[in-house]
N, C-alpha and C positions, 0 to 999 in steps of 0.2 A: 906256496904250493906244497900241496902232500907231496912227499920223500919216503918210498918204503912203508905207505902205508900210513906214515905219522904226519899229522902240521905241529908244527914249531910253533909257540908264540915267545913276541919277543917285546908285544908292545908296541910296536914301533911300523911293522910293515905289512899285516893283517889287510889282505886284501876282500872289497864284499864276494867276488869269485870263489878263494879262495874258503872262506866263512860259509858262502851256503852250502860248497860239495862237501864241507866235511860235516856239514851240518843236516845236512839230508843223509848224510852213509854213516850209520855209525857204526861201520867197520872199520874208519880213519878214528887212528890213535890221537889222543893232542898231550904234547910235553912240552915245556917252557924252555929256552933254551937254557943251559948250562950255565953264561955267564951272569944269568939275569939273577940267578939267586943268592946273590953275594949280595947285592942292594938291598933285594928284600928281608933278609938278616936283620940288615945295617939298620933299615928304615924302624923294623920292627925294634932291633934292640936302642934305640935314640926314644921311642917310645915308652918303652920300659924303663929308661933312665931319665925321663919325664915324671914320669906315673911315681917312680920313686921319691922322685924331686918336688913333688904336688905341685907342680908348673900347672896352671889353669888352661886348662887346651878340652875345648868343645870334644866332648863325645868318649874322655878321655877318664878326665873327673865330674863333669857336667852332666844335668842330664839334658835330654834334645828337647828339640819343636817348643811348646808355650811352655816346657819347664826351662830353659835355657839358664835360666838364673839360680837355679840346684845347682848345690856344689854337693859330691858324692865323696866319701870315704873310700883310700883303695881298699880296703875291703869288703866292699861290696860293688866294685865294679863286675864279675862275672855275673852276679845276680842279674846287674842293672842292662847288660848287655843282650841276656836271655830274654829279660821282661819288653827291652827295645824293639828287637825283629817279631817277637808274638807278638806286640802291641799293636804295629805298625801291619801285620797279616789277615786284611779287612777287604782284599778284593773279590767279589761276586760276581755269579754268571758262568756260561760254558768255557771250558779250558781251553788253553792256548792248544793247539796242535803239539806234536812231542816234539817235532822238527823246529819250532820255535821257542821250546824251551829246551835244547841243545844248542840251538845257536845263541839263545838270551845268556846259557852260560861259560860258554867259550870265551862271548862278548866279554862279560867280566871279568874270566881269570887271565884276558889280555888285559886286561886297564890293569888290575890289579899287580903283573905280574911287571909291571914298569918299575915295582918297588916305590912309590910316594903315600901310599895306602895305610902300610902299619900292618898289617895283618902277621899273622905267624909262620913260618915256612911250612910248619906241618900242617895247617890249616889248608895253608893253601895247597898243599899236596892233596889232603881229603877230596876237595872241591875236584880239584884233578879225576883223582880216583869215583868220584859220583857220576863224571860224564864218561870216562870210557870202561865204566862198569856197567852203564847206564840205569843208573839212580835217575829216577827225571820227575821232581816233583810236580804238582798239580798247579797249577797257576791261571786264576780264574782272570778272565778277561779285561773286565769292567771294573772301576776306581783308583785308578792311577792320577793321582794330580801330578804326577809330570817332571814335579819345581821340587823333591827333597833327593831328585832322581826317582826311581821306583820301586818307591818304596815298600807298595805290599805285593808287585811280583818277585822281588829280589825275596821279598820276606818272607815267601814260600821255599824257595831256596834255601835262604840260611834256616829255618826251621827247621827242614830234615836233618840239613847235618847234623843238630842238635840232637836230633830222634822226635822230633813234632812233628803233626802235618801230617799229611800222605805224600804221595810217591807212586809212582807206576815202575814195576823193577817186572823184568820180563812176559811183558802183556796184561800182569795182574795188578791191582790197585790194593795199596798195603797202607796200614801206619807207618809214617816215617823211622819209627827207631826198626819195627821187622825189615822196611826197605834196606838200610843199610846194614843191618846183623846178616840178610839173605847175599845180599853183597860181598860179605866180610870187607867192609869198611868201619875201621872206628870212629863213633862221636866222635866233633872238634867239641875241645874245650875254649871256652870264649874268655880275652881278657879285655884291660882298656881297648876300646876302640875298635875292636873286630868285627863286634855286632854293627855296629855303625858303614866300614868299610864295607862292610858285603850289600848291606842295604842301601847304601845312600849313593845312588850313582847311575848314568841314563841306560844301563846296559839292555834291559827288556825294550825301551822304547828303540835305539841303536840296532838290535837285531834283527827288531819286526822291519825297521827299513832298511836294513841291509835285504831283507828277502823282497820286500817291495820293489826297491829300485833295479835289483837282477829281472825280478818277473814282470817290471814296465818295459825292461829294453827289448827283454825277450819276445815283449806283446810288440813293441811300435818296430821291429824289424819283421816278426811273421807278419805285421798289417801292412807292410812296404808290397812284398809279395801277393800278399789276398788285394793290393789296391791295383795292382801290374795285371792281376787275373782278371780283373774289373774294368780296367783301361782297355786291353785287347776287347774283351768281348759286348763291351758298350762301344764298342769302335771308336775310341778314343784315338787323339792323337800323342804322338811319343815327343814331338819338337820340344815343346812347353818344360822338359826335362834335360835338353840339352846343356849340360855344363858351362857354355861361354856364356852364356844369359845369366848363369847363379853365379856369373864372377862379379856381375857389376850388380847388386846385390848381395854381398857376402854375408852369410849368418853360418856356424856350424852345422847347426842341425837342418838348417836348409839346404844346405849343399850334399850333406851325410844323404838325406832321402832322397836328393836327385840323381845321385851318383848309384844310388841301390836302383830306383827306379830304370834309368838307363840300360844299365847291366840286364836288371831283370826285362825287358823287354825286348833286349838284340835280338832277333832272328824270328819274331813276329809277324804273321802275315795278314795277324787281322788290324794290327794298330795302324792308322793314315798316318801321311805323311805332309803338313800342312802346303807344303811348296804345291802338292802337285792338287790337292783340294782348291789351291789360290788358282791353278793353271783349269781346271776343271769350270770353275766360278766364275775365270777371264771367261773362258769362250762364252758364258752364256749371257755374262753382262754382254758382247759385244755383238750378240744378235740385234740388240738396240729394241728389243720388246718393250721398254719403256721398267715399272716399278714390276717386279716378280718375286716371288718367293723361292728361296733355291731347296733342294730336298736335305741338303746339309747343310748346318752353320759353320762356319768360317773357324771359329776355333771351339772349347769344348765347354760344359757350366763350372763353375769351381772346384768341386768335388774331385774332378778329375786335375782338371789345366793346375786348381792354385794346390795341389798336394804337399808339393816341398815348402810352398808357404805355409798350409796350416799345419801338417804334422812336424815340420822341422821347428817348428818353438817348443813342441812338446819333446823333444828329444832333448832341447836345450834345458828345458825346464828338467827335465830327468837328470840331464849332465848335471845342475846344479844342486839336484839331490844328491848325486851320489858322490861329489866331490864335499860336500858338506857329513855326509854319513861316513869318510873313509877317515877323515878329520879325526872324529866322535869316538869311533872307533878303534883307533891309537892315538885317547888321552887317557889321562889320569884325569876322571870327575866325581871325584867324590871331596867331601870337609870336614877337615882341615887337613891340607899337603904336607907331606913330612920332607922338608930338604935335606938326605945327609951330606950334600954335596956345601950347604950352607949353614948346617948346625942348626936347623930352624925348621919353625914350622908357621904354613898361615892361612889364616880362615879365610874363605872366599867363596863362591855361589857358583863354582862347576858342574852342580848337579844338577842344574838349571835344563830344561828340554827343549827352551823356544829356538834355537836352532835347528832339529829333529822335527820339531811340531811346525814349521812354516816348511820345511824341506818336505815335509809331508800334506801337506795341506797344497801346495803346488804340484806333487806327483797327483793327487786328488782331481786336481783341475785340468792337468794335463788328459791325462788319462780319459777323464769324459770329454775332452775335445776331441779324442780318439776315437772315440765312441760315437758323437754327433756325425764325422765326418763318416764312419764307415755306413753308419745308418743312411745320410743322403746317398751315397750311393745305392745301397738297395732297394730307398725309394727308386730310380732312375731301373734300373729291374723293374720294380711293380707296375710301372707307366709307360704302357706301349705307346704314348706319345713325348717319353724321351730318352726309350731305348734300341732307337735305331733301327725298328723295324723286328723285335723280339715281342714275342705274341706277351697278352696282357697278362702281369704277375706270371710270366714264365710257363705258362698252361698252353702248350702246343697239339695236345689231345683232348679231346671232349673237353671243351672251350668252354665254360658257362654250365655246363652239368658238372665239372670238376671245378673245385676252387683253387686249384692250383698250389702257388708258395703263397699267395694274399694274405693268411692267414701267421705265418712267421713274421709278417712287420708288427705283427698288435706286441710281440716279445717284446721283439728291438725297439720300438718306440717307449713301453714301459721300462726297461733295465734304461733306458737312455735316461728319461724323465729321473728314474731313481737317483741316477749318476749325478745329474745335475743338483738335488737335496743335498746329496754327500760332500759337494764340496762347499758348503757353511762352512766356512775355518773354524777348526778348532783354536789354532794358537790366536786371535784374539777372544775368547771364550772363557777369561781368568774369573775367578771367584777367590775371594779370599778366604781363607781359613785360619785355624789353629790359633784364634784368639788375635788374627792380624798378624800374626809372628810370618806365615806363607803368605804375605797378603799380595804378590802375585805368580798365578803360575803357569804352565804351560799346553798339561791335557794333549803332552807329547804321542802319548799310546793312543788316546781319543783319534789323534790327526794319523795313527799309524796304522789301527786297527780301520777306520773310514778309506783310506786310501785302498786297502789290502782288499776290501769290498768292491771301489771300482774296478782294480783292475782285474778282478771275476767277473766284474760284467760286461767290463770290454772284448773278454774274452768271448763272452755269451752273442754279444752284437759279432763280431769278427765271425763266428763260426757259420753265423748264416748269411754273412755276405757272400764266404766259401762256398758253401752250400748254394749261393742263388750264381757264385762263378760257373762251378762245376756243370749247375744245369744250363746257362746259359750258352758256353762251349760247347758242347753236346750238341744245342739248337742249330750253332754256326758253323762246327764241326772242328772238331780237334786237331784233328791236324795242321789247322791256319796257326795254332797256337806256338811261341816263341818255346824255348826249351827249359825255361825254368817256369814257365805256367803249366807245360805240358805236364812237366816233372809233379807239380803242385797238385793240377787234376787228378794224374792219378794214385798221388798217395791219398788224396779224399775217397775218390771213388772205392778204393778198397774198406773205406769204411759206410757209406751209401751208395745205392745206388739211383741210377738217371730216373726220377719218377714222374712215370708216366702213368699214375695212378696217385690217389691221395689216400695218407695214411698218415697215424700220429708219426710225427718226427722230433717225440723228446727225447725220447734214446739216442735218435743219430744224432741231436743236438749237443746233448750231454758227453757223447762219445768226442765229436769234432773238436768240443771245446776242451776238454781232457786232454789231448794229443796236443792242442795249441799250447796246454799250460807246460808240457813236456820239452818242450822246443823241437818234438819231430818233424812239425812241417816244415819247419828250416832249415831244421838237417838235409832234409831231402833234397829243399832249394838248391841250398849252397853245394851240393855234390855236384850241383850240373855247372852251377855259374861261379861257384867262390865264395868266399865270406862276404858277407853283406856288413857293411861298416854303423858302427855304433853312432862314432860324432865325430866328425872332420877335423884332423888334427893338423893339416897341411896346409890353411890357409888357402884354402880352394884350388891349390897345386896338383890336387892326386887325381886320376885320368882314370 
């Protein structure tokens, strides 16, 4: 947690919370803790009396990737170090946002600053000095294999520090050495191993999931709410939600969403109550008319009834992203480890991303399941034969000369169909390269960037389920509504209004979903009801 403005990194306790707010505000300072630079010293100078010692250590005297078998002269290791991070600075395509190349390198000067890296103190000062000076180099999207870590978005990074590259240094885009002179930050001088440390480690792919799995949780709690607005006003029933049922059934995230569900629907007067639908259905089986059709079914379609079954895997599936990304993000993964706690050092394959790339590749999956479910329900809006008596596609006014909402599922059905492409796994997607030397790797960013996609488009599907709540409420009257849908209605409504006419609704769409990506609509929820829960940590205990 930011303290006075500053986060601390220490390596070790880097929260993704904690990582997106100071990575979205760059008015929050980051300083390393105090006693952490005693190691990094240590680390660095065991490296130095290495490099003096021509002890053979990857990256150190060696060169990398299919030169592996070069053996370098220390004096030319700064050269070799320079020629490394340019070499390896090959990725193409639109830039990452600035807020993910603030958090890709925070990411880093936390792995780094655990001291197992090698790098220099005042190096790693610089680096310091680039993010809350905001130096924020250019780092194009696309060509990350994944498997040397990442390599050519880090390698945009360590470029500036060098004075390569560009740089965005107060809204303008500059050559990286103007970036850092406009700064007043000095070039790092690079020796054994420095080039190496900054670049070879999963920090770009680690950040982009750390923003991913905050803004999935963020999307599957506002959709807990947009599903609650959708249950009252398809006159859904609330029992299906009842907590002693999700005991003999225990899953996390299935109970997480029933427990939100519940809450958000106490004081409801449009949602039934299945006891008294069964007492309503007794009298009429027992007029003894023989086979009938009743004007209600008995309980509700899935969309509604199985909710904490389908959305609670996806929250679990998040859980296991984000317990996999908190991992990622206080290790040291970069090669070769320097131990000074062992006098030692040793090569190993940390920088490896297939744990990132499948943690992503499942927020992927999840995500458009999120997407699927909120879309069946909007169909159930479109279909005045299974929305309870709510005129067709929500057109209560000139029926058939207005085409009402009909025309928002052609969105939802395409961003849905999209969703479903995007989750192709990246992390089995390996190619080998570099002469077989990377012969497999991970396409960590591929599954980070793909993820980051769906869940803008679930947000996209979510917004006009809103949007077809709001109008639906309206139809039945808002006031039936419980106090955390009512609350929901009308922080929408302040952004559209009830239409009783047709008109383009990309702008209210774009807006709706904007404010979803904010977490305002939650905010507003939880004021009336409380916090709405992540993932059930009570073993189905909490009431």
């Amino acid at each position: 947690m930011a303290v006075n403005g500053t986060l601390e990194l220490n390596g070790e306790e880097l929260s993704i919370e904690d990582l997106i707010i100071a990575g979205r505000n760059p008015q929050i300072a980051i300083s390393i803790r105090e006693s952490n630079w005693k190691k990094i010293g240590d680390c660095r100078a065991l490296v130095e009396k290495w490099a003096r010692e021509e002890q053979v250590i990857y990256g150190v005297n060696t060169s990398c990737g299919g030169f592996v078998n070069y053996l370098l002269p220390r004096e030319k290791d700064r050269e070799f170090q320079q020629n490394l991070i340019r070499s390896v600075t090959t990725n193409v395509g639109s830039y990452l946002p600035d807020q993910i190349v603030r958090i890709t390198m925070i990411t880093r000067v936390n792995s780094l600053c655990r001291g197992y890296s090698g790098i220099k103190p005042e190096n790693l000062s610089i680096y310091l000095e680039m993010i809350n000076k905001g130096v924020l180099p250019l780092i194009p999207e696309q060509g990350s294999l994944g498997s040397s870590g990442d390599l050519g978005p880090l390698g945009c990074i360590a470029c500036v520090a060098i004075g390569d590259w560009k740089a965005r240094f107060q809204g303008e885009v500059m050559a990286g050495a103007e970036a850092m002179k406009a700064a007043g930050i000095p070039l790092m001088k690079l020796n054994a191993k420095e080039g190496l440390s900054m670049i070879n480690g999963t920090s770009c792919m680690a950040g982009l999931a750390s923003e991913n799995v905050f803004d999935a949780m963020l999307t599957i709690k506002q959709a807990d709410a947009i599903a609650a607005l959708s249950i009252e006003t398809l006159l859904g029933r609330s029992n299906p939600f009842d907590l002693r049922v999700h005991r003999q059934k225990y899953h996390p995230g299935q109970y997480a969403t029933a427990y939100n569900l519940s809450k958000l629907l106490r004081g409801s007067e449009m949602v039934l109550d299945e006891q008294e639908v069964s007492l309503d259905l007794q009298g009429l089986l027992k007029k003894n008319m023989g086979v009938q059709a009743a004007d209600i079914p008995v309980e509700d379609a899935y969309s509604l009834r199985c909710t904490p079954q389908l959305a609670g895997p996806c929250r679990d599936g998040v859980n296991f992203a984000r317990e996999t990304v908190i991992r990622e993000l206080n290790s040291s993964n970069d090669n070769p480890l320097i131990f000074t706690e062992f006098d030692t050092f040793i090569h190993n394959g940390h920088f490896q991303g297939q744990s990132l790339s499948l943690a992503m590749d499942t927020v992927a999956t999840v995500m458009t399941t999120m997407s699927v479910i909120s879309d069946r329900r909007i169909d159930r809006f479109m279909d005045s034969s299974n929305s309870v008596g709510l005129p067709p596609f929500l057109c209560a006014e000139d029926t058939g000369l207005r085409m009402g909402l009909m025309p928002g599922q052609f969105m939802t059905s395409s961003v849905v169909a999209e969703n479903r492409t995007l989750c192709i796994p990246a992390s089995v997607q390996s190619i080998p390269s570099t002469a077989d030397f990377q012969d497999v790797v991970s396409f960590g960013l591929i599954a980070g960037r793909k993820a980051r996609k769906v869940i803008q488009n679930t947000n996209y599907v979510l917004s006009f389920e809103l949007l077809c709540g709001a109008q639906a409420a309206d139809i039945r009257g808002v006031d039936r509504l419980g106090p955390a849908s009512r609350a929901l209605y009308e922080a929408t409504r302040e952004t559209i209004p009830y239409l009783d006419y047709d008109t383009v609704i990309i702008d209210y769409l774009e807006a709706l979903t904007s404010r979803l990506r904010s977490g305002d609509f939650l905010q507003r929820v939880e004021e009336v009801v409380g916090p709405l829960m992540d993932i059930d940590s009570s073993g189905g205990r909490e009431e």
